[in-house]
Every structure is written in C-alpha cells, then in structure tokens.
C-alpha positions, 0 to 999 in steps of 0.5 A, spaced: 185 473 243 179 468 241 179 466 234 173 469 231 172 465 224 174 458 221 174 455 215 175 449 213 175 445 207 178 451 202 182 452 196 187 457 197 189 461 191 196 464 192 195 470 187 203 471 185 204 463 183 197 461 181 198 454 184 194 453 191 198 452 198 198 447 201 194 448 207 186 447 206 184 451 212 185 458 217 183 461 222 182 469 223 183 473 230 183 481 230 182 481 224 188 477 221 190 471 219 193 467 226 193 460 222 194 456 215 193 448 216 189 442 214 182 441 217 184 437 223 189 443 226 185 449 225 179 446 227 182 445 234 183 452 234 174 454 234 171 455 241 163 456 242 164 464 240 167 462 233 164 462 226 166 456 222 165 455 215 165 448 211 167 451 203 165 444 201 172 446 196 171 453 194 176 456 192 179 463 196 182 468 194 184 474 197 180 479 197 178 482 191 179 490 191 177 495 186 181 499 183 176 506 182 171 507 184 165 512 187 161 509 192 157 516 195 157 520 189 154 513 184 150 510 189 146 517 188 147 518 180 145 512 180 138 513 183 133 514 177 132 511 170 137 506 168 139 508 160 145 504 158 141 498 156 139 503 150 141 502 143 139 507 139 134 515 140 128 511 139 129 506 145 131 512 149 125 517 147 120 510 150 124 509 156 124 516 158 116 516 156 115 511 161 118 514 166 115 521 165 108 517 166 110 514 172 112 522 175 108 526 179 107 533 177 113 537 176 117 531 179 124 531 176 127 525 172 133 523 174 136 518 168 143 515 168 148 511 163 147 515 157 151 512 151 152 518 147 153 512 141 145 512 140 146 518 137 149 516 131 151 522 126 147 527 130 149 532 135 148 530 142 143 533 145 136 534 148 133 535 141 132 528 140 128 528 146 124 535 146 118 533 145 118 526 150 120 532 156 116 538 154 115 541 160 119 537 165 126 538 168 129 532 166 137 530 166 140 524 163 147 524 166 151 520 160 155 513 161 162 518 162 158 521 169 163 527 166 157 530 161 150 530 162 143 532 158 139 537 161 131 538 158 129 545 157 125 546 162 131 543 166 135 549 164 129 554 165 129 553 173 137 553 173 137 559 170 142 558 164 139 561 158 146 562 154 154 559 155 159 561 162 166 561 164 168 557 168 174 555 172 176 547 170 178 549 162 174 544 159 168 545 162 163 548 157 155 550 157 154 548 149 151 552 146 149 552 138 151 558 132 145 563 136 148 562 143 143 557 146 144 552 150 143 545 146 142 541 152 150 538 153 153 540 159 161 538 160 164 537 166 163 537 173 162 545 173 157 546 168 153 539 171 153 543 177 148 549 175 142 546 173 143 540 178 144 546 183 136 547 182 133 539 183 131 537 189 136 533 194 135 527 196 135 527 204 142 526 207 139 519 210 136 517 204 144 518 201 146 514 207 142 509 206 144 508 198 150 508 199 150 502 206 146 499 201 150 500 194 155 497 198 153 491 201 152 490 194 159 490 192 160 486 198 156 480 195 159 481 188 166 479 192 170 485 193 172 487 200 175 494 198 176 499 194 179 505 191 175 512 191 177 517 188 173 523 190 171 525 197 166 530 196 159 532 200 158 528 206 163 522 204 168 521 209 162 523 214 158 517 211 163 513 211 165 514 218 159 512 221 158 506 217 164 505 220 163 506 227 157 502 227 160 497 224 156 497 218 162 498 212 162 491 208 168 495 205 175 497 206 177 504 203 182 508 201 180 515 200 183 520 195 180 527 195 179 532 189 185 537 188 182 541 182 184 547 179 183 555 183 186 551 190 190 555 194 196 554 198 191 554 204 187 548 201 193 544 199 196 544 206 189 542 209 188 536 203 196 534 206 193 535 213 187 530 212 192 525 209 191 519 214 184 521 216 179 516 218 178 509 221 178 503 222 176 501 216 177 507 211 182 512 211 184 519 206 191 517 203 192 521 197 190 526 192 185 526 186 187 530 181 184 532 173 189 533 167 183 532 161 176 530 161 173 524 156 175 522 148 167 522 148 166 529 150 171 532 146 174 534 152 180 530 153 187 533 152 190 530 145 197 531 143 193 532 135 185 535 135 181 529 134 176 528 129 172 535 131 177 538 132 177 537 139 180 535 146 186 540 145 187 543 152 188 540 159 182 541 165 187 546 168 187 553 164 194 553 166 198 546 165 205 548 169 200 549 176 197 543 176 206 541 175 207 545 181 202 541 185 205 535 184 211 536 186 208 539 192 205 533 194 211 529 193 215 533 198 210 532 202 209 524 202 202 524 199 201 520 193 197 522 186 191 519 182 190 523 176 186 522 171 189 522 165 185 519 158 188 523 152 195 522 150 197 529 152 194 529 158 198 522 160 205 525 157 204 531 161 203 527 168 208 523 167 213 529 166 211 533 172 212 525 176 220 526 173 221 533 175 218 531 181 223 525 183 227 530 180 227 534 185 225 530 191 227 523 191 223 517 190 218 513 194 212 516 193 207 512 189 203 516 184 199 512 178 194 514 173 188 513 172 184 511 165 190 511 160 186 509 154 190 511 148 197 513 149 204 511 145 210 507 145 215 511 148 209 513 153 208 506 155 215 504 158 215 511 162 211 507 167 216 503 169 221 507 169 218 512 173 214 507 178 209 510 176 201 505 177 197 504 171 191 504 174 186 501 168 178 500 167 178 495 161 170 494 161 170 501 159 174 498 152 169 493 152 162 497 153 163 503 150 167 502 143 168 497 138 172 492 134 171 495 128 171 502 130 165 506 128 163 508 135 164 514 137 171 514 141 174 511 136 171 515 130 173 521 134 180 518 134 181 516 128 184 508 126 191 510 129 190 512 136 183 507 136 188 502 135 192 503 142 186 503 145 187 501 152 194 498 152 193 493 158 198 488 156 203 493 153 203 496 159 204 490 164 209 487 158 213 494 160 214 492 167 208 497 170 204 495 176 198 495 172 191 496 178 184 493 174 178 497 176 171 499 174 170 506 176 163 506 178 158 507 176 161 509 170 161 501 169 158 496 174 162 494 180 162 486 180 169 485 180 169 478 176 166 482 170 172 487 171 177 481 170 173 478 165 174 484 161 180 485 162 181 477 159 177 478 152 175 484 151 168 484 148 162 487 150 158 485 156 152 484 154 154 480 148 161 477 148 160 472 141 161 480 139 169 480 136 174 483 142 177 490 141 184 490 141 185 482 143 192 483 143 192 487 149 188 481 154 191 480 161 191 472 164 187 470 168 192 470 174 195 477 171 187 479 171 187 477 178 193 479 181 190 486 178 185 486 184 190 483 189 197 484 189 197 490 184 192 493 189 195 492 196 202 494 192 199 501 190 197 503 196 203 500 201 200 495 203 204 489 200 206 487 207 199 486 209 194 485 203 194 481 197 196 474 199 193 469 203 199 469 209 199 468 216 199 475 219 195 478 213 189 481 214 184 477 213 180 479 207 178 474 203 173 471 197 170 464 196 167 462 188 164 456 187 170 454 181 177 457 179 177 464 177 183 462 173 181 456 169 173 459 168 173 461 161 173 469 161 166 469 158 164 465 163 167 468 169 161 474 171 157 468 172 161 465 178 159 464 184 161 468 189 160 464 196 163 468 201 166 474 202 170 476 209 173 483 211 177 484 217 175 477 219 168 478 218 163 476 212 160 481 210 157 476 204 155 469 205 152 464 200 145 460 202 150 453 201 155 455 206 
C-alpha cells in the first residue's frame, strides 16, 4: 500500500505525558499511521501519489473529538436569526425587528440561541415580543434547544390554543392562570406541535447544511464527534456524505430511546447497534432522565426555587431502569442525559442494578451533570461510569456571582456545585469535554479553553464560575482525545500519535498546552486530517 500522506517538520504532542515524541514526521497509508521518524526517513517513504506537507514546527495533536453533540438537527435549528449575542428584551425586540423586515409576507421567522436571562424577573414568554411579531408565525428556540417560544400567530396555525398531555413527563404547553397559551413550549413534544405547521426546508437543502456545518467543524480541528440523536434523515445523510467521501468527520451515533418505546423498538434499536460505514457508525443509545434547570424541567432532589424541576422525562422512572438493564445485557452502551441531582442519582442506581445483574463491561456515561453532590461524584469511578461535560455551558450561560437564571432557580448550595469538572476527574472518572451543539459553539479550543477558565466567552476579564473545578490544559486535551477514544472502545486505535493508529490528527500554529486558556480559541488551527486525508488545510501549509 503506497503512502497516501507525510508530514514533515511537526511537533508530535503525546496526550497521555504531555511531552513531545521524539520523532518529528510521519506518514499515513489506509487510513493509519504506518510510520514515526525523523524528516529524512519519512520522506523517503513519499512517492509521486503522496500528499507532503512541510508544518514548519506546528504542533500535532491527535485528533480533536467532541464529546456531544447535533450535527443534523443543529445545522437546521441553527438556520435563521442568531439570538445569543442578545443581553436584554430591548436588544431582542430590535434584532427580531430587523429580521421581520427583511420577511416576505407570511414568511416564518426562525430564531435561535434565546438566553432566558434577558428576561430578568419577568416570565419567559411571548408577551415581550407581541407587538414586534404581530401577525407573523415566529419561533425562537432558546439557548437549551430543549424550549422554545412560539409568537401567537405561530400558535393560531398549529392549532394550540390551550395545554395538552404528552407522553415525556416534563413537557408542557404553558399556559397562564385562564388556560391560554404564554408562548413557552418545553421540550421536544410540545416543541413539535407548532414546528409541525412550518414549513420544511427541503431535504437537500438539509443536506446540504449539514456537509457545510460540518466542513466547518473540520476547519476548527475536530475530526470527530459524538452524536447524540439520530433522527429524521440523519443516518441516511451521513451515509451519503460517506459514500461520496464528503464526511470530514468520523461519528459515533446513538439514537434516542424515549419514554412509550416497546419492546419491538427496543429490539431494532439493539439490532441497528453497529450500523454504518466507513466513517460513521450507530454504537449506543441516547436516553432522557430530566430536562433543563432553566426550564424548571429537570428532576431535583428538592424543587428549585419555583417550585419546580420535581419529577423525571419518564412518567415512570423504574421503566427507564428496565431499559438500562435491557441494554446492558445486550452489550450496548447508554448516554443519558442527566442535569439535576436526582436525575444523575437515578441513572447511577440502574447502572449498579445493571452490573449487578449483568456483570461489567458495558460503558455508559452521562451527559450534562451540572449540579450533583459529594457522594454522587465518587459514584462515577466506582461504577466505571463516563462523565461526559459541556463546560461552556457554565461559562455562558451562569454566573460567578449567581443572579442568572440557573443559579437563581437553585439557590447558593446547588449553584455552587455547579459542574464539578475537577471533582469528578480528582475522584477518578473518565471525564469527556464536549460542546453540545448548537447548544454551544463547536470549535473545540473554545471547549477546552472553558473547561480551563471558566469565564464567559464573550468577555473572559469577567470573574470564573467555580474556579476551583478548572481541568489543565493537558487534562483539558486529554478530554477530547484519550478520554474520548476510551469512551468509545477505541483506545487501542485512537487518542494517541501511534503507528498502527488511525491517522486522525490536528496541527495549531503553537502549544495548546502552554497557550493562556483565555488565548487558546484564537489558536490557529493549520490542518486538520481524518483517516488519513485533510479535511482542513491552512493557506501557509
């Protein structure tokens, strides 16, 4: 097999020391690493059909790997007027006019990135924006991706006028003290309704935004990622990417098991287990136990401050304990997200009943974690179970001195165990960085950057949140490397510069380790490789 790429001249960052190997050059063939030397050995392996590429001294790592996130669904959500740089009602009501302006007549408005703290003190809600939205269907989705608001007339063509049951427990119409709809809609099902009466995009303009989205990803260094949803067209999309060598990333699927699934849909989503293709693959499942803090919709072991967050997604918490052991025994990995106190205590006890009845071996992990207590912390370890964390989440969206809405809703004790990054990788869990996009944007050096000095992105001279919990930079790193490919089974292949490893592989301009973490997203990033192959490649190399 002739050697398909060299590169010369590098840096080679091992991720588990932190120190550089020895060797300064390697070449790739098959989509592995076939060779570590020095420049003069490696370049002899070249021949005419060989891409060789001069770094000049840049620093490689392996490949970057977000933890979470939504390439399909967030290329689409993302679609439309861009809400998070808003601070306040005012600045809302003015972007939201501009955009209405620019809508031809009876055109939806889709907004995006909604942070229910502009809302200070007031209910979220439409009524803020009643007079700006008259008469146009409009829906802003909020930073959570797990709430939206839909304007009236929105609601008048889905045909909601008043509350609904649905089967997930948490989700809700809200509604005020005469039954009529505010304009919140929590959760995915009561999102549904009114998205239901929008137009669709087309599926190749879907197509098309997601191979764009994730080109771009390619180009912020990641070479892959951990999906968390598997809806609508996904895998089909990601297969023809695939096929047509058109996918920059390699992704490891888990679809949604959500409450009311059967046993018939339990056996397909244990049958679909190892679907996929050269670069993609379904392994795992994606499951629910709570909603969001901000909400009022995650599952708490005492009500926040509204009285809210006291039940689980699942009417029936001990089912959702069943389906766990059913997919122990049959080898495939969980992800569920978990936010509140309860909701984590809760997947951590049908873990233990599982490997109680079981056996070990299966990797499940949890997802979000932002507020749990001591005992639940050392849990992690001792069932082997991964602690999969989105620390711009804590920068962006809460602050240091608690009056945003998280925080508020919590109270000083539970706000104060806000993400327990450190905590949990001091107690001996496999701690996984992500960004959960588009919760949070995807570039992976503003991820590890969070994860070091927890201070909003937009302005980092503001104080940390809990600087106490900050990871290293090579404990950041290793978040989106070794962690990653340890999470998914892959240790043996991934997550380290190693001959016979795949040759995913990142280059920056500097060391991301001794980059200041408020410096680190400004990085560049010259050239991002999967499976042997750039898949991003900077004007200067």
């Amino acid at each position: 097999m002739s050697t398909s790429l060299v590169l010369l001249s590098a840096a080679l960052l091992d991720p588990v020391s932190g120190a550089f190997l020895p060797q300064t050059a390697l070449a790739a063939a098959g989509g592995r690493i076939t060779a570590l030397g020095d420049d003069r050995e490696i370049r002899a392996l070249a021949d005419a059909s060989t891409t060789v590429i001069d770094l000049k001294g840049a620093v490689v790592t392996p490949g970057l790997v977000d933890g979470h996130l939504h390439p399909v669904s967030g290329a689409e959500l993302t679609h439309g007027l861009d809400l998070s740089a808003c601070t306040d009602i005012p600045g809302v009501r003015a972007a939201l006019a501009r955009e209405v302006a620019s809508l031809a007549p009876g055109a939806w408005l889709h907004a995006w990135g909604l942070d229910p703290n502009v809302f200070g003190d007031l209910p979220v809600a439409t009524a803020p924006f009643d007079a700006v939205l008259d008469g146009v269907p409009a829906l802003l989705l909020l930073f959570d991706a797990h709430s939206m608001l839909a304007s009236r007339r929105a609601m008048e063509l889905a045909g909601v006028d008043g509350p609904r049951t649905f089967t997930q427990a948490s989700a809700e119409i809200v509604c005020d003290g005469h039954g009529r709809p505010t304009g919140l809609l929590l959760e995915d099902a009561a999102c549904a309704l009114v998205e239901s009466a929008a137009p669709r995009p087309t599926r190749a303009e879907r197509r098309d935004r997601l191979a764009a989205t994730l080109r771009a990803m390619a180009a912020t260094g990641l070479t892959g990622g951990h999906v968390m949803d598997a809806g609508g067209d996904s895998l089909a999309f990601y297969g023809e990417l695939d096929a047509a060598g058109d996918l920059p990333l390699r992704l490891r699927v888990a679809p949604w098991c959500q409450p009311g699934t059967g046993d018939d849909e339990l056996r397909a989503l244990i049958a679909q287990q190892g679907a996929g293709g050269r670069l993609w693959r379904t392994d795992g499942v994606k499951i629910f136990m709570d909603g969001t803090i901000d909400n009022g919709t995650a599952w708490l072991e005492r009500p926040d401050h509204h009285g809210e967050s006291t039940h689980a997604f699942w009417p029936d918490p001990a089912v959702y304990t069943r389906i766990v052991g059913e997919l122990h025994r049959a080898g495939v990995p969980t992800a569920t997200h978990a936010i509140g106190d309860a909701a984590v205590r809760h997947v951590l006890d049908a873990v233990e009943q599982a490997q109680a009845e079981s056996g070990r071996g299966v990797r499940h992990r949890v997802e979000h974690i932002e507020t749990v207590p001591d005992d639940t912390v050392r849990r992690f370890a001792e069932l082997g179970v991964v602690a999969s964390m989105q620390p711009t989440h804590c920068c962006d969206f809460t602050r240091a001195d608690h009056t945003d809405n998280w925080s508020r809703r919590l109270g000083q004790e539970r706000a104060a165990r806000a993400w327990r990054c450190r905590d949990l990788w001091d107690a001996g869990a496999t701690v996984v960085l992500g960004s959960d996009w588009p919760i949070a944007p995807y570039p992976p050096l503003g991820v590890m950057a969070g994860a070091r000095h927890r201070r909003p992105s937009r302005d980092v001279t503001q104080p940390p949140h809990g600087p106490e919990q900050a990871l290293s930079g090579l404990e950041a790193l290793q978040g989106m490397t070794v962690n990653s490919a340890w999470t998914a089974g892959e240790e043996h292949e991934a997550g380290r510069i190693t001959v016979g490893g795949r040759a995913d592989l990142t280059a920056f301009a500097g060391n991301p380790l001794t980059t200041a973490a408020t410096d680190l997203p400004e990085l560049p990033v010259l050239l991002t490789v999967l499976d042997g192959r750039p898949t991003h490649r900077a004007a200067q190399v």
